[in-house]
C-alpha positions as CSV (number, residue, x, y, z in Angstrom):
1,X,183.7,-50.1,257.1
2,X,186.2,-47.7,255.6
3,X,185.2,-44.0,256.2
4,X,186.9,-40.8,254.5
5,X,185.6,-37.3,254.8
6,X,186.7,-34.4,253.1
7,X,186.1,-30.7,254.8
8,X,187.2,-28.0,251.8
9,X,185.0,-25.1,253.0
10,X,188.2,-22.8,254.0
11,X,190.1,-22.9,251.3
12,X,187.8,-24.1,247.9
13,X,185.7,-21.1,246.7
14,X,184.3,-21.0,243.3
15,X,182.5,-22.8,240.4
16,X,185.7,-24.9,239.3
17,X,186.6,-25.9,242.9
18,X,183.1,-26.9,244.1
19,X,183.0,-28.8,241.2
20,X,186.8,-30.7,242.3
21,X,185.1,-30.9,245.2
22,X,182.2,-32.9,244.1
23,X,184.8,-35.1,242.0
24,X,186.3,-35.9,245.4
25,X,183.2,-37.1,247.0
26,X,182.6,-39.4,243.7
27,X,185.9,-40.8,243.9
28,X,185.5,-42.3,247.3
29,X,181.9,-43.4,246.4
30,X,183.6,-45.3,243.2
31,X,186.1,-46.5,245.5
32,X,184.2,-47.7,248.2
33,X,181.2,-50.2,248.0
34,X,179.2,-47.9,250.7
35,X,179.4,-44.7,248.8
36,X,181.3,-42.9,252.1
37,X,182.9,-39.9,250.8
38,X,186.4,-38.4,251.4
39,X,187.3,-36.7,254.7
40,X,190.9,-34.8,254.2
41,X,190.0,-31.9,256.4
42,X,191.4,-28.8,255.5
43,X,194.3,-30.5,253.4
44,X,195.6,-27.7,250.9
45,X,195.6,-24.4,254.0
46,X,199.1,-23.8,252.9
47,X,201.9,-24.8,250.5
48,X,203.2,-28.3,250.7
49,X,200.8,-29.5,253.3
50,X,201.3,-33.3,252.9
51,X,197.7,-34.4,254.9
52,X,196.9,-38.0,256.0
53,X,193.2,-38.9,255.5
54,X,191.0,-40.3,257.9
55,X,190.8,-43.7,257.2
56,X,190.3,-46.7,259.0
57,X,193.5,-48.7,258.3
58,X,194.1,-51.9,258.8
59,X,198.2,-52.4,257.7
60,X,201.3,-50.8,258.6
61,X,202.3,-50.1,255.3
62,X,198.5,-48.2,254.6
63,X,199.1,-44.5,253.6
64,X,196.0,-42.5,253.0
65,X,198.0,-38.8,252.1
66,X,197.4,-36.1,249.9
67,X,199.8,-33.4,248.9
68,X,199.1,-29.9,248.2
69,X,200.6,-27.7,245.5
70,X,199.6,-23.7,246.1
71,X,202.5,-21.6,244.5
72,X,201.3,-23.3,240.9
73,X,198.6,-20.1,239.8
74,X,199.0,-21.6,236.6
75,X,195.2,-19.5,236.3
76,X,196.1,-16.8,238.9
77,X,193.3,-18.5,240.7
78,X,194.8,-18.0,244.3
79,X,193.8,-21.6,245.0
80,X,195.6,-24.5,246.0
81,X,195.6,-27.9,244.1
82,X,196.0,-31.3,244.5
83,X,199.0,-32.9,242.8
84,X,199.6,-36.0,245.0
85,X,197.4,-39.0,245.8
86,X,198.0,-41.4,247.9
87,X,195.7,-44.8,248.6
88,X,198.2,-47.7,249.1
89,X,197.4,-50.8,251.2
90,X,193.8,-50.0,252.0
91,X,191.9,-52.8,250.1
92,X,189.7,-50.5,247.9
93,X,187.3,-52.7,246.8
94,X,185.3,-50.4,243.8
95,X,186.3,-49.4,240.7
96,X,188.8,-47.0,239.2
97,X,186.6,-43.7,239.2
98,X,187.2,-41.2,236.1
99,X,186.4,-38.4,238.3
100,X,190.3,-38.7,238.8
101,X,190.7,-37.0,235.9
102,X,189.2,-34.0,237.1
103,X,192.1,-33.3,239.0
104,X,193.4,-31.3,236.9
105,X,196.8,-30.8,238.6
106,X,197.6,-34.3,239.4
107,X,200.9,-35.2,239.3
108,X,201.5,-38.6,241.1
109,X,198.5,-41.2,241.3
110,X,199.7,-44.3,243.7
111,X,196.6,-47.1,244.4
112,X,198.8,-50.2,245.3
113,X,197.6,-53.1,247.0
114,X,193.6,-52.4,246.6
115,X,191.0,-54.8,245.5
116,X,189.7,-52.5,242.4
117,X,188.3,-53.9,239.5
118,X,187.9,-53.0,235.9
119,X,189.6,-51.2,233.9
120,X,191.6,-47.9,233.2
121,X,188.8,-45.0,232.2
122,X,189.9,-43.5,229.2
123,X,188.8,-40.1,230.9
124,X,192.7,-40.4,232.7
125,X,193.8,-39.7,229.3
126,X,193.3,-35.9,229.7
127,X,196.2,-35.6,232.7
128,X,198.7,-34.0,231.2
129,X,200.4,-33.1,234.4
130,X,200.6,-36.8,235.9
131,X,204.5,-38.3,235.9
132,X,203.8,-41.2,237.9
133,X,200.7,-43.6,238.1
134,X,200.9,-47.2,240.1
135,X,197.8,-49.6,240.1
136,X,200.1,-52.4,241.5
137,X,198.0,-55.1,243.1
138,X,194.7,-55.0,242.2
139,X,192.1,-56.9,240.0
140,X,192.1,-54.3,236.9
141,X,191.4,-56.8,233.8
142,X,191.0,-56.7,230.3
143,X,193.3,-55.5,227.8
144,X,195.6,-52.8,228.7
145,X,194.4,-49.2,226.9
146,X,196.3,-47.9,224.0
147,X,195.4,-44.3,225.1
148,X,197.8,-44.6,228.1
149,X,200.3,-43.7,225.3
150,X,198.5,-39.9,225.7
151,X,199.8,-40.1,229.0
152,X,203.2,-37.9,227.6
153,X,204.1,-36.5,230.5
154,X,204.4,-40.3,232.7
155,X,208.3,-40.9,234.1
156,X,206.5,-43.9,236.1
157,X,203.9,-46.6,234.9
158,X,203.3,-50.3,237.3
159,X,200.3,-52.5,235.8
160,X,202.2,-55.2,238.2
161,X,200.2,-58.2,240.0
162,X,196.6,-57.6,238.0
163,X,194.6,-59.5,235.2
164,X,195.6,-57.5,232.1
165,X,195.4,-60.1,228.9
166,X,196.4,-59.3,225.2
167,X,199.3,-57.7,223.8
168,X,201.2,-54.9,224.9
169,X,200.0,-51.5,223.3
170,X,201.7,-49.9,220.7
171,X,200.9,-46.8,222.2
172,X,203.1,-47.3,225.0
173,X,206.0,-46.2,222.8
174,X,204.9,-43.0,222.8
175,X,205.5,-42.3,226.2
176,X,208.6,-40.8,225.2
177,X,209.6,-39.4,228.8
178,X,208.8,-43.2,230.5
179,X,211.8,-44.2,232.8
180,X,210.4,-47.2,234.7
181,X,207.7,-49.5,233.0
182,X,206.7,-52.1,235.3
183,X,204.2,-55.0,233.8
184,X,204.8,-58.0,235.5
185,X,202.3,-60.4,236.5
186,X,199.5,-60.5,234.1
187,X,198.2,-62.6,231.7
188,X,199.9,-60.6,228.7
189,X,200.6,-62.7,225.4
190,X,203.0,-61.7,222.0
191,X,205.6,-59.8,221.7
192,X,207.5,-57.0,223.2
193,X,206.1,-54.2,220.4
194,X,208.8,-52.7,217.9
195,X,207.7,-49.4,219.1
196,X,209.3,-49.6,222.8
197,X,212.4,-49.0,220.7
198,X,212.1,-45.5,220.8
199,X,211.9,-45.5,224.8
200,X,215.1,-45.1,227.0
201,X,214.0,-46.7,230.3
202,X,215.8,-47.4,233.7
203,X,213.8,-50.0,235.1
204,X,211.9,-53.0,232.8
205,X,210.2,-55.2,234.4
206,X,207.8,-58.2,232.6
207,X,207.8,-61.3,234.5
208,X,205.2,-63.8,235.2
209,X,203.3,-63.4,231.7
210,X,202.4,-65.6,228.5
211,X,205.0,-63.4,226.5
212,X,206.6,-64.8,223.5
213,X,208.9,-63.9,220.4
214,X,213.1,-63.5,221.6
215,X,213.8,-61.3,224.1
216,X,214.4,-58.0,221.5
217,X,217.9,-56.6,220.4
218,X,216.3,-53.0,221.0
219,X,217.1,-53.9,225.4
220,X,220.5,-53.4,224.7
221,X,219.7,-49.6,222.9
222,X,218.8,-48.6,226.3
223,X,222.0,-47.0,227.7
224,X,219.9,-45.8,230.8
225,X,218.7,-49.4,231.8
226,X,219.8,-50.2,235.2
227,X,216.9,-52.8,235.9
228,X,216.0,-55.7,233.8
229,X,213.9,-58.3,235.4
230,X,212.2,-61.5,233.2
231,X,211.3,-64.3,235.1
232,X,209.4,-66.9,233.7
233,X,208.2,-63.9,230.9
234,X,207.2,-66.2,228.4
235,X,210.0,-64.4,225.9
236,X,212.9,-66.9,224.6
237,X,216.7,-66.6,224.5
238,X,219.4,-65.9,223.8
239,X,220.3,-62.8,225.5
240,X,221.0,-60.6,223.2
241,X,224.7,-59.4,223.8
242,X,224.0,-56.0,224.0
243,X,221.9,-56.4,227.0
244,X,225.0,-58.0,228.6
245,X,227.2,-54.5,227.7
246,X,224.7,-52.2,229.1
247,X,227.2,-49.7,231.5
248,X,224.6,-48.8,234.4
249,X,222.8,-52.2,234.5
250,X,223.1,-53.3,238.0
251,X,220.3,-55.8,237.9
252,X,219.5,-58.4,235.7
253,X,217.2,-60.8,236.5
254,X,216.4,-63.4,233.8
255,X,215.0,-67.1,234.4
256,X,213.1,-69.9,233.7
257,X,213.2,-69.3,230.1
258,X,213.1,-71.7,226.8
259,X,215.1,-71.3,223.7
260,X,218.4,-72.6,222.3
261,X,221.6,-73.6,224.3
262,X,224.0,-70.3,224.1
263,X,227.0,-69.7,226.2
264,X,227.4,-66.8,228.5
265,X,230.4,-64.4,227.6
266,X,230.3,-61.8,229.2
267,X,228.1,-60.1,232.3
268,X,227.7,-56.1,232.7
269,X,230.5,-54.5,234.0
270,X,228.9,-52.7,237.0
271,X,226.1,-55.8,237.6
272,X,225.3,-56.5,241.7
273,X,222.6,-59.1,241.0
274,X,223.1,-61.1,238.3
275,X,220.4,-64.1,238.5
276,X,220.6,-66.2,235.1
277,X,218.5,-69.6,235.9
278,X,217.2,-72.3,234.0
279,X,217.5,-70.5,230.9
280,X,219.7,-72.9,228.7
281,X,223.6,-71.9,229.5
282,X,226.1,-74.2,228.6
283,X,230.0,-73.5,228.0
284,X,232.6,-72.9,230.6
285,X,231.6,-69.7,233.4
286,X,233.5,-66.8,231.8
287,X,236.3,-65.3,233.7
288,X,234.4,-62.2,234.3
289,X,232.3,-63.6,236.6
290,X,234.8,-64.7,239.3
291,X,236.7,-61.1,239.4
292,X,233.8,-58.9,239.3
293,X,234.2,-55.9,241.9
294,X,230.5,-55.4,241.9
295,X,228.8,-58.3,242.2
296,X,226.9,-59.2,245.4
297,X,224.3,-62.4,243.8
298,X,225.1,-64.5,241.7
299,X,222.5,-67.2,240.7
300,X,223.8,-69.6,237.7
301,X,221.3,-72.6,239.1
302,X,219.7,-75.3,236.9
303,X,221.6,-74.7,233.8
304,X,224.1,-77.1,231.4
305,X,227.5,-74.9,232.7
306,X,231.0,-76.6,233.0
307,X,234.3,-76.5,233.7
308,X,235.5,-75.8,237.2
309,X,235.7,-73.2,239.6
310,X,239.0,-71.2,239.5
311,X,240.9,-71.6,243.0
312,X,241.2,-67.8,243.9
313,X,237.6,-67.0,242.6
314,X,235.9,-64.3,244.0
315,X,233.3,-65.0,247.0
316,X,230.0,-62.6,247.1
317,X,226.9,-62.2,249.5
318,X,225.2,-64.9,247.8
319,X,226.5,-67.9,245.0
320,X,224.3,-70.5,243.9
321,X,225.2,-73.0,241.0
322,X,223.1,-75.7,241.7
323,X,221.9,-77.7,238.8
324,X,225.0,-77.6,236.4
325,X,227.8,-80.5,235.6
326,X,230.4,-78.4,237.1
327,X,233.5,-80.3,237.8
328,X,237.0,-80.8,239.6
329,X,237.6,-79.3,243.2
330,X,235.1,-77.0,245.3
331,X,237.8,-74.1,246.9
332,X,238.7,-73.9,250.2
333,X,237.3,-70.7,250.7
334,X,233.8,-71.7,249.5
335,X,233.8,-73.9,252.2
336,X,235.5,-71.6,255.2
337,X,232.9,-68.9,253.9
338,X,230.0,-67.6,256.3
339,X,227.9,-66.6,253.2
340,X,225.5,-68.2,251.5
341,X,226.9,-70.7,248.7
342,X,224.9,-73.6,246.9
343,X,227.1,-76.1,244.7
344,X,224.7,-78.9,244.8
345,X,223.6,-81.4,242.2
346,X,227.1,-80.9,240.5
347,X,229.8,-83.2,239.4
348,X,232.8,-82.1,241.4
349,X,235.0,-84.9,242.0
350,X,236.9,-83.3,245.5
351,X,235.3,-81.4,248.8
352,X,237.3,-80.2,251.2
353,X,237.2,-82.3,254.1
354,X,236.6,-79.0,256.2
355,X,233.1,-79.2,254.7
356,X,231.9,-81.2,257.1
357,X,232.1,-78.1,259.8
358,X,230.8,-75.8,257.1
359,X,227.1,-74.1,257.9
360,X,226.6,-72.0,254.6
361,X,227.4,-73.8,251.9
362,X,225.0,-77.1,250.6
363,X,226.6,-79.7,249.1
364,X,224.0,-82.1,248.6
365,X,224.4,-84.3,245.6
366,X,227.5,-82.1,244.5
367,X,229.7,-85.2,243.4
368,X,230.2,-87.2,240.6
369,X,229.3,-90.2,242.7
370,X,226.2,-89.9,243.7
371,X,224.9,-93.9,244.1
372,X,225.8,-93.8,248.0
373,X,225.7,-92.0,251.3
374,X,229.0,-90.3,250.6
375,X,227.7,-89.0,247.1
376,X,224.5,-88.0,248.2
377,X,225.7,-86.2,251.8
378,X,229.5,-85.9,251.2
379,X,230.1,-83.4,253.8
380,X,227.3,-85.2,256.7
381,X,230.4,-88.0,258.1
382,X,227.4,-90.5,257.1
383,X,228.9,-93.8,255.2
384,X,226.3,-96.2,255.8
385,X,222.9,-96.8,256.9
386,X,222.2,-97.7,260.5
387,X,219.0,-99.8,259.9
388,X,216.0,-99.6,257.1
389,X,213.6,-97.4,257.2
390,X,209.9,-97.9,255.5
391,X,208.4,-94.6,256.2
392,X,209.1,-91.2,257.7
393,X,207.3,-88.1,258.4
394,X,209.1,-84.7,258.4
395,X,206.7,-81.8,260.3
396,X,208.5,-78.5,258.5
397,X,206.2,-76.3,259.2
398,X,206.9,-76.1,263.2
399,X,204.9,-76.9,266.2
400,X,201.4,-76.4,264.0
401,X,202.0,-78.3,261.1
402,X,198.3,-77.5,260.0
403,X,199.1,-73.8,259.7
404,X,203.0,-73.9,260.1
405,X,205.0,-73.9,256.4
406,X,208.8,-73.9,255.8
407,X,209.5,-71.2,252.7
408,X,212.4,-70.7,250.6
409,X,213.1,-68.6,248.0
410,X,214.1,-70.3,245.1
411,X,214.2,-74.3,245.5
412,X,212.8,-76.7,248.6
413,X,215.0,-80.1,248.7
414,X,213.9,-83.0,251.2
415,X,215.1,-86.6,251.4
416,X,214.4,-89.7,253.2
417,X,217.9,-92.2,253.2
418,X,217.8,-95.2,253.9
419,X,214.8,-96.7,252.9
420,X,214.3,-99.9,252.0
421,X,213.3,-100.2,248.4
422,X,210.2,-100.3,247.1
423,X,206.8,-98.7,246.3
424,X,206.0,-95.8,248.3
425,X,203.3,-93.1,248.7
426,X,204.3,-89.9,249.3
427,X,201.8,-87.6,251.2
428,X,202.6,-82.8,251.1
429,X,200.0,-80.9,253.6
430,X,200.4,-77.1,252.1
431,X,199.6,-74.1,253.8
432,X,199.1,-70.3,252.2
433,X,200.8,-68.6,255.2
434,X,201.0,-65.2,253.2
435,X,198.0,-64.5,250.7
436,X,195.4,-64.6,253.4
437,X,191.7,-63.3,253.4
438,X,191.9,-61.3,256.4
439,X,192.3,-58.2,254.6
440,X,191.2,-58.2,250.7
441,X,194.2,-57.0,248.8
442,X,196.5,-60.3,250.3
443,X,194.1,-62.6,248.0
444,X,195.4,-60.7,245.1
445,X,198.6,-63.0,245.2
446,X,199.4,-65.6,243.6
447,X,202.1,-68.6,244.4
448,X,203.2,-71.5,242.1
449,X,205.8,-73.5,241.7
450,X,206.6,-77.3,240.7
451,X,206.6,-80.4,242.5
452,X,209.4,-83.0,241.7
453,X,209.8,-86.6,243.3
454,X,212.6,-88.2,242.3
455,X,213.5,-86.1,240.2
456,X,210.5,-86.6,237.5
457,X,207.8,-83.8,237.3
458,X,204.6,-84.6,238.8
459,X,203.1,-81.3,239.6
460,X,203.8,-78.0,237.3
461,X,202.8,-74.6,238.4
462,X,201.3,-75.9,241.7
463,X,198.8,-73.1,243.0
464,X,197.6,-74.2,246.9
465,X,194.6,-71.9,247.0
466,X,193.3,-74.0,243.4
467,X,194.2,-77.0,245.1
468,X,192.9,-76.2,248.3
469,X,189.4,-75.1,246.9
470,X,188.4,-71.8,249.0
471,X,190.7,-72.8,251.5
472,X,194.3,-72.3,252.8
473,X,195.1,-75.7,253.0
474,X,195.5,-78.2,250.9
475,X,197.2,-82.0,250.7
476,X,198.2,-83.8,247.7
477,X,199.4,-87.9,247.1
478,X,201.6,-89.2,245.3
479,X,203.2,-92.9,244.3
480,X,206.7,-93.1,244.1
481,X,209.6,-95.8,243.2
482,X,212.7,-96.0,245.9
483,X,215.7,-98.0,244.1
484,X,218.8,-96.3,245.9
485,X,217.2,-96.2,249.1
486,X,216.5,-92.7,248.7
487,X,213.4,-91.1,248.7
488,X,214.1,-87.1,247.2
489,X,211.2,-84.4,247.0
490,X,212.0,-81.1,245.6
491,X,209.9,-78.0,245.2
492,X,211.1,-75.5,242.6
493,X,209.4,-71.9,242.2
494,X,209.2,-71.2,238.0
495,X,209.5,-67.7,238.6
496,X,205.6,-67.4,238.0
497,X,203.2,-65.6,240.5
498,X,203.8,-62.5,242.2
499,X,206.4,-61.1,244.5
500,X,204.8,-58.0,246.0
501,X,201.8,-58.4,248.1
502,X,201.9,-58.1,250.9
503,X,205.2,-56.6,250.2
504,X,207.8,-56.6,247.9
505,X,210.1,-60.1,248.6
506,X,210.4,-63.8,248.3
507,X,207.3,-66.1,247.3
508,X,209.0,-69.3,246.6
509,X,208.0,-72.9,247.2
510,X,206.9,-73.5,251.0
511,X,205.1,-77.1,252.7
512,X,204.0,-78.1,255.9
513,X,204.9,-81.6,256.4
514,X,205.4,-84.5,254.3
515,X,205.1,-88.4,255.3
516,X,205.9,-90.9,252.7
517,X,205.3,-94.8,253.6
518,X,206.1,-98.2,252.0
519,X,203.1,-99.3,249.8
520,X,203.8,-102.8,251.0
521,X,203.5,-102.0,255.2
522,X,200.4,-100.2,254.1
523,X,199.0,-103.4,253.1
524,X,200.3,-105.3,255.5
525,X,198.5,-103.1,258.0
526,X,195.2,-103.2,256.3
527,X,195.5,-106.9,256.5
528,X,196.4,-107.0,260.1
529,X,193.4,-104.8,260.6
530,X,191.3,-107.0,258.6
531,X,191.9,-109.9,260.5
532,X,191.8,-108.2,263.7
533,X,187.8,-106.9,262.7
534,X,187.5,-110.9,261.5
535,X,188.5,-112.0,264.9
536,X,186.4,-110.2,266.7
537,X,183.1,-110.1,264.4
538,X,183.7,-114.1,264.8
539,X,184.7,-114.0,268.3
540,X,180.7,-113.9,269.6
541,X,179.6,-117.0,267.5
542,X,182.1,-119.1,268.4
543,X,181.2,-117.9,272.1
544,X,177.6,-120.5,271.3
545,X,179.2,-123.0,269.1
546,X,178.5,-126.5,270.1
């Protein structure tokens, strides 16, 4: 049970605080299913006072503060007031409460990672004083408000990880001071509204949502923009050029996206992480890219690119092509490198033979010829099968493959070689390690991503809590064809579902174990089993035969 007290007898005196008093106690009765009320002590006794409630908290990363503001005498009142709220990580489980809005001095609202439900009270719309306001990671639903656009004096607005549906507001253009505007993770549909035109932001973020219309010339009008992130948005290409001319865009984050083939020409001069996957590139890789001075990721992965990689190309933190008809040789230096390089499903006709020592760099199915063991593992030594398999098992999950997983953050690859060919059935055990029910806000989050067996789509936007049915675990069967003697399972994440609970990172693919088995040993085994419970159902009779 979550307990917060307030104690304001020192300090409140008068109508109008008695009255932001009692707002206070409603608050944590809206915000709590037991109606406790707030306990802060005496939290404003002197300027600045940053106070940390009394709450029962359950995370690490809960934070329960309040800050104090008493030099504002805005009314030469002599009182202090609230202008920082802080209820992050707590699992909230009530509603948002407009008593809020009674604080009249408000200036930063945060309530990440709750449980609340509902919606926005239009009551908010009288803050005048609040700059920043987060409801990431809760269960607020229905369409997001258009008064939020009287919010004038907002710098900071995340609606990220909830159920908002409909369109974007209109209104939200209004919010002419708005420097981050973070939406990601709903259920929002149309287009990006003309009126976010007259905005200069920072930081735009609208992943995960049903989004639709080309991604807007107007992107590129904002000179400020340092962060643009649309995975799997719904919005279609091309990028418009602009975008890739910004001068302070260090991020750009764009995937999974449908639309015409377009070449890539150029990338922003100052970019660090440039992710462009699965989003329709063809042409060569322009020059830009291996002599940036800036770059640290570089994701290019599932796309239609060609060409080769230049011999004295640039080497960053991360490099992953995968998925493109790249050709010719694969430098030396990708291979001597100790960071993290992906060149796989390619076309390159030449690997160094140092590869074979190299750690970081994977090379599966990175060469033209790909209908034998050297094609499919060039760098593994192995030329030819040992003996025929008809079934394996892989456990990736560790020890307990029941509750164990194997994650990644982008794409899961795993192959069984030499198999003899044939029919096979190809059993995944799943289990959600992460989004948990031991503390409410975790089952806010969402994972999907699609299942591929050789190489076909059998599974999109794969959800294990919807498969698993109220559980954490869940199995799924499949049939599959071996020709090659190659069995290949590979689990992509779409850039759908949300990447901040239970804190910001990676929620790729992830499995547990896999076993895959020859149709035609299964059947032999039935029979065997058959006849064996024949034998010995007959055996007694034939005990008294005469």
């Amino acid at each position: 049970m979550l307990w917060i007290w307030i104690h304001f007898d020192k300090i409140f005196r008068g109508c109008m605080i008695l009255e932001l008093v009692t707002a206070l106690k409603q608050i944590g009765k809206t915000l709590t299913p037991g109606g406790q009320p707030f306990e802060v002590g005496d939290a404003c006794n002197q300027p600045g006072t940053l106070h940390d409630m009394n709450l029962l908290k359950q995370d690490s990363e809960a934070n329960s503060t309040v800050m104090c503001n008493c030099t504002l005498n805005l009314n030469n009142d002599g009182y202090c007031h609230i202008t920082s709220l802080y209820l992050k990580t707590l699992s909230l489980p009530g509603k948002l409460p407009p008593e809020i809005a009674n604080l009249t001095y408000l200036e930063i609202l945060d309530l990440t990672r709750n449980y609340i439900s509902g919606n926005i009270p239009e009551e908010w719309a009288s803050m005048k004083h609040l700059t920043n306001l987060s409801l990431t990671s809760n269960r607020l639903s229905g369409n997001i408000p258009g008064y939020l656009g009287s919010f004038r004096s907002l710098t900071y607005l995340s609606l990220e990880a909830n159920q908002f549906s409909g369109t974007i507001p209109f209104q939200l253009g209004d919010l002419v001071n708005l420097t981050d505007l973070i939406l990601s993770s709903n259920q929002l549909e149309g287009t990006l509204p003309k009126t976010l035109a007259k905005l200069n932001l920072t930081n735009f973020r609208a992943s995960d949502n049903n989004l639709s219309g080309r991604i807007p010339g107007f992107i590129g009008n904002w000179s400020n923009l340092v962060r643009l992130e649309l995975y799997a948005s719904g919005l279609q290409g091309p990028i418009p050029p602009s975008i890739l001319s910004l001068e302070k865009l260090t991020d750009l984050r764009i995937t999974d996206m449908s639309g015409p083939e377009f070449n890539l020409t150029n990338i922003p001069p100052i970019v660090k992480k440039l992710v462009l996957r699965n989003i329709n590139l063809t042409g060569v890789i322009p020059t830009a890219v291996w002599t940036s001075d800036s770059l640290k990721t570089l994701d290019l992965t599932f796309n239609k690119l060609e060409g080769g990689i230049p011999p004295d190309a640039k080497i960053y933190d991360f490099m992953f092509f995968s998925g493109n008809k790249l050709t010719g040789s694969v430098p030396d230096s990708f291979i001597n490198s100790d960071n993290k390089i992906d060149v796989s499903y390619n076309n390159f006709s030449r690997l160094p033979i140092s590869c074979q020592d190299a750690q970081d760099i994977n090379t599966y199915r990175s060469q033209l010829i790909k209908n034998n063991l050297s094609g499919l593992l060039p760098c593994s030594g192995i030329h030819e099968c040992p003996k025929i398999y008809h079934s394996f098992h892989v456990n990736c999950g560790g020890p307990d493959e029941t509750s164990g997983a194997r994650r990644a953050a982008i794409s899961l690859t795993y192959y069984g070689y030499c198999l003899e060919n044939g029919m096979y059935t190809v059993k995944l055990d799943f289990a959600e390690i992460q989004f948990t029910g031991d503390e409410l806000y975790k089952r806010v989050g969402k994972r999907f991503f699609d299942i591929y067996i050789q190489g076909k789509l059998e599974k999109q936007d794969f959800n294990i809590q919807k498969a698993a049915n109220g559980s954490n675990k869940a199995s799924i069967v499949f049939n599959a064809t071996v020709t090659d003697t190659t069995l290949e399972i590979r689990l992509y994440w779409n850039g759908k579902g949300t990447t901040c609970i239970p804190e910001r990172g990676n929620y790729g693919p992830l499995i547990s174990a896999i076993t895959a088995r020859e149709l035609i040993v299964q059947n032999l085994e039935k029979q065997v089993k058959y006849l064996s419970w024949l034998e010995l159902s007959l055996q007694p009779y034939s005990l008294f035969s005469w």
